[in-house]
N, CA, C and O atoms as a MOPAC input file, in Angstrom:
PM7 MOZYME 1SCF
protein

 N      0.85500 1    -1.16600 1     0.00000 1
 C      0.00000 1     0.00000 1     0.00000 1
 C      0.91000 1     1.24100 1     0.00000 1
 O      1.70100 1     1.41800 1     0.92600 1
 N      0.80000 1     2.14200 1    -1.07800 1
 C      1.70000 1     3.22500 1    -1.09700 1
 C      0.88600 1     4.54800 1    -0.20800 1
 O     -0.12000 1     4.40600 1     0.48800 1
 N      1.42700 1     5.48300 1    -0.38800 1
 C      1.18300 1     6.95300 1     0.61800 1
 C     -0.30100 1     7.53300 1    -0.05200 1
 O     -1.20700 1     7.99000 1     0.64600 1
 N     -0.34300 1     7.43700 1    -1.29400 1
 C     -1.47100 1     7.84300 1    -1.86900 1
 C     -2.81100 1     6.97900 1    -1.49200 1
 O     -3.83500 1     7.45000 1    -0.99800 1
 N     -2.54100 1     5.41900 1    -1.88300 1
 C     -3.74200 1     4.73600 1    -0.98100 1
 C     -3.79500 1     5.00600 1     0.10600 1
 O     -4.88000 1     4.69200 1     0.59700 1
 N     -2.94700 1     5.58200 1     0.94700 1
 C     -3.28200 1     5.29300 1     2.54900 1
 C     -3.86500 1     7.23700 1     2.97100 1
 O     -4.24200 1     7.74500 1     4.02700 1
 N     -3.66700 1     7.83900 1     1.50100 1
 C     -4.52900 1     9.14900 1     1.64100 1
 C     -3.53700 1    10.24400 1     2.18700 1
 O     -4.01400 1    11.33000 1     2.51700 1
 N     -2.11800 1    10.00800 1     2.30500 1
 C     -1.35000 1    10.76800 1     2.72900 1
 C     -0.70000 1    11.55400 1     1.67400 1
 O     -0.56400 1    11.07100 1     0.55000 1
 N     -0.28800 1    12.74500 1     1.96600 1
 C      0.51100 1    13.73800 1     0.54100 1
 C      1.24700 1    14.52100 1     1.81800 1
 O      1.08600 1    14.88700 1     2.98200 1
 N      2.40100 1    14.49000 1     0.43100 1
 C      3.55800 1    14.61700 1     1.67700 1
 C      4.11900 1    16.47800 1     0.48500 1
 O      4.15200 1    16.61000 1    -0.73800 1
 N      4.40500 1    17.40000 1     1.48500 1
 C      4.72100 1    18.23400 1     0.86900 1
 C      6.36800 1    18.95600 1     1.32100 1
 O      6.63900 1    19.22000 1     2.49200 1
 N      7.42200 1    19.21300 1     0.07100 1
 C      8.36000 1    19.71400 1     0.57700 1
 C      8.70600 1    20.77500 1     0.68800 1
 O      9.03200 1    21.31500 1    -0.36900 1
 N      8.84900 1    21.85300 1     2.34300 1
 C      8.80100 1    22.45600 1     3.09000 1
 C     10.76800 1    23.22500 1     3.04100 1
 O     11.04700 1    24.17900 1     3.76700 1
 N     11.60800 1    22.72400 1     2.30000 1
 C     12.38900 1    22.76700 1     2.88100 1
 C     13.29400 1    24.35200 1     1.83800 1
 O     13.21500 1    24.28800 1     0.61100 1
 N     13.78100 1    25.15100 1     2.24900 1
 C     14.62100 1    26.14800 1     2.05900 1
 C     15.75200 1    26.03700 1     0.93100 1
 O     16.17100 1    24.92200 1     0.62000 1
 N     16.31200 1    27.35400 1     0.23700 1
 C     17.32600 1    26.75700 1    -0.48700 1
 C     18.53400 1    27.52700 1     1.14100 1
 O     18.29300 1    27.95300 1     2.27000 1
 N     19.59200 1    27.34600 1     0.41900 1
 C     20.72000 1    27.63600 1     1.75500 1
 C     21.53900 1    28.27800 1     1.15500 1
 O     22.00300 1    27.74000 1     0.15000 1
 N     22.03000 1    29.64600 1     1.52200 1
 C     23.07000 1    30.07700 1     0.94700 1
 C     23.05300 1    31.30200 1     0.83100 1
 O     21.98800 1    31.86600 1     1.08400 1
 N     24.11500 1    32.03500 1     0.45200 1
 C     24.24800 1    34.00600 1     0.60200 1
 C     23.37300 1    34.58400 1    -0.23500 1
 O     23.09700 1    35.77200 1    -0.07200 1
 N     22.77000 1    33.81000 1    -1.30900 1
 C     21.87700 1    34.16000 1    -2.22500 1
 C     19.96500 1    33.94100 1    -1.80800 1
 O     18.92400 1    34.28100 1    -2.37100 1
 N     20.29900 1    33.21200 1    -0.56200 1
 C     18.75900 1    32.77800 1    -0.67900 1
 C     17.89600 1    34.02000 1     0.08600 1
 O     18.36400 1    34.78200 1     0.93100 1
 N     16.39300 1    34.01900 1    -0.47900 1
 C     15.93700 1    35.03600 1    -0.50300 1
 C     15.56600 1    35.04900 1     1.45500 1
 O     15.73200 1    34.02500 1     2.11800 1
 N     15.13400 1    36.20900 1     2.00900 1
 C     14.96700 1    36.60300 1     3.56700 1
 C     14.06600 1    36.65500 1     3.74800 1
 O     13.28000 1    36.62600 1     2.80100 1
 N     13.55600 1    36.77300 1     5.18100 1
 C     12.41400 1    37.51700 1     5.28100 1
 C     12.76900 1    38.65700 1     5.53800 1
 O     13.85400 1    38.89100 1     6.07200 1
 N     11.65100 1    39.85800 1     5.10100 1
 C     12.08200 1    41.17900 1     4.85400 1
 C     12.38900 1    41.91000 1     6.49400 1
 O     12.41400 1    43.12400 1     6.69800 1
 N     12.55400 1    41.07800 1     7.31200 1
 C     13.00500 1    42.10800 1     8.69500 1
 C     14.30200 1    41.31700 1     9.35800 1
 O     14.69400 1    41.14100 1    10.51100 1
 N     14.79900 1    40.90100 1     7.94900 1
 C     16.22800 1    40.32200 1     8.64600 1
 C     17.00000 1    40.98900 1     7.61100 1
 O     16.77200 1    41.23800 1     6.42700 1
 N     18.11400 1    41.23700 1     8.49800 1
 C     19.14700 1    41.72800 1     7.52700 1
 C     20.30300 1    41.09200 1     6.68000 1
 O     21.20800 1    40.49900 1     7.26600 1
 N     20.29200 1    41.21100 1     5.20100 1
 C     20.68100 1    40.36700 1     4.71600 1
 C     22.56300 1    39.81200 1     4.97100 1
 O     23.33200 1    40.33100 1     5.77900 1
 N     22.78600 1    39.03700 1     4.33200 1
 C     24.35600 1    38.06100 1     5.26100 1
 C     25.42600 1    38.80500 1     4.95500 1
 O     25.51200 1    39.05600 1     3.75300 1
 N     26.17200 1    39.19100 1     5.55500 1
 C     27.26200 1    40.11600 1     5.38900 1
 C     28.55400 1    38.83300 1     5.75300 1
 O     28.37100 1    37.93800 1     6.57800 1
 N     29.76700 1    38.99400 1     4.98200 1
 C     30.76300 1    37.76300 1     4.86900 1
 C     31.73000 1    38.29300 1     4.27800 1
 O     31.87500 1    38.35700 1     3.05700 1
 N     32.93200 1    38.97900 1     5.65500 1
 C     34.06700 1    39.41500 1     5.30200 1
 C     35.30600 1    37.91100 1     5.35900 1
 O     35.33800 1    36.91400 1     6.08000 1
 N     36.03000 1    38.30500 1     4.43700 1
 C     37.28500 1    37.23300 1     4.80300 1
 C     38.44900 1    38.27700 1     5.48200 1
 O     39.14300 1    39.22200 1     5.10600 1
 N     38.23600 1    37.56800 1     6.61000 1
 C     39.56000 1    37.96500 1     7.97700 1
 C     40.47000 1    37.33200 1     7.83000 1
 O     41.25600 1    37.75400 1     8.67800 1
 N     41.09000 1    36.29700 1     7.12200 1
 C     42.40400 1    35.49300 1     7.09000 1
 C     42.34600 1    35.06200 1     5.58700 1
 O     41.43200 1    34.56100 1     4.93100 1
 N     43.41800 1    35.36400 1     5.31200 1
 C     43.99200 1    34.40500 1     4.31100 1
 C     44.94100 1    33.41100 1     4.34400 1
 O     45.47600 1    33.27700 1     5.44400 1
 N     45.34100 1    32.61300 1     3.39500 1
 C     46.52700 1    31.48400 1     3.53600 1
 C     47.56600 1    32.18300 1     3.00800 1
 O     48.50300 1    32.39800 1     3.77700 1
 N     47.64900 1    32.61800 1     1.83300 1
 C     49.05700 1    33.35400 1     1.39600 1
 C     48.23800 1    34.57800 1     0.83700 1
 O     47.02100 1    34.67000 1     0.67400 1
 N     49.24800 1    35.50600 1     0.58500 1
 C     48.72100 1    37.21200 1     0.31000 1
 C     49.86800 1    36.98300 1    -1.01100 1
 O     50.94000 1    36.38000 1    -0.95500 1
 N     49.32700 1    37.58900 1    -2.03800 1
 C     50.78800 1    37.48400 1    -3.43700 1
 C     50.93400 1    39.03500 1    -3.95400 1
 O     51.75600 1    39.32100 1    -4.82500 1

């Protein structure tokens, strides 16, 4: 018996992740300085 016979629907809820993904409008968006480097040329 699969999810549909048993009357269940399954919905996905889930976020993308990342400096690009969109906010909600009373957060401020991601700020991401680089403080260290490995070598400087």
């Amino acid at each position: 018996m699969n999810s549909k016979e048993k009357g269940l629907e399954f919905y996905d809820l889930s976020n993308e992740f990342g400096d690009k993904a969109p906010l909600w409008p009373y957060f401020e968006d991601v700020k991401i300085e680089r403080m260290h480097y490995h070598a400087k040329s």
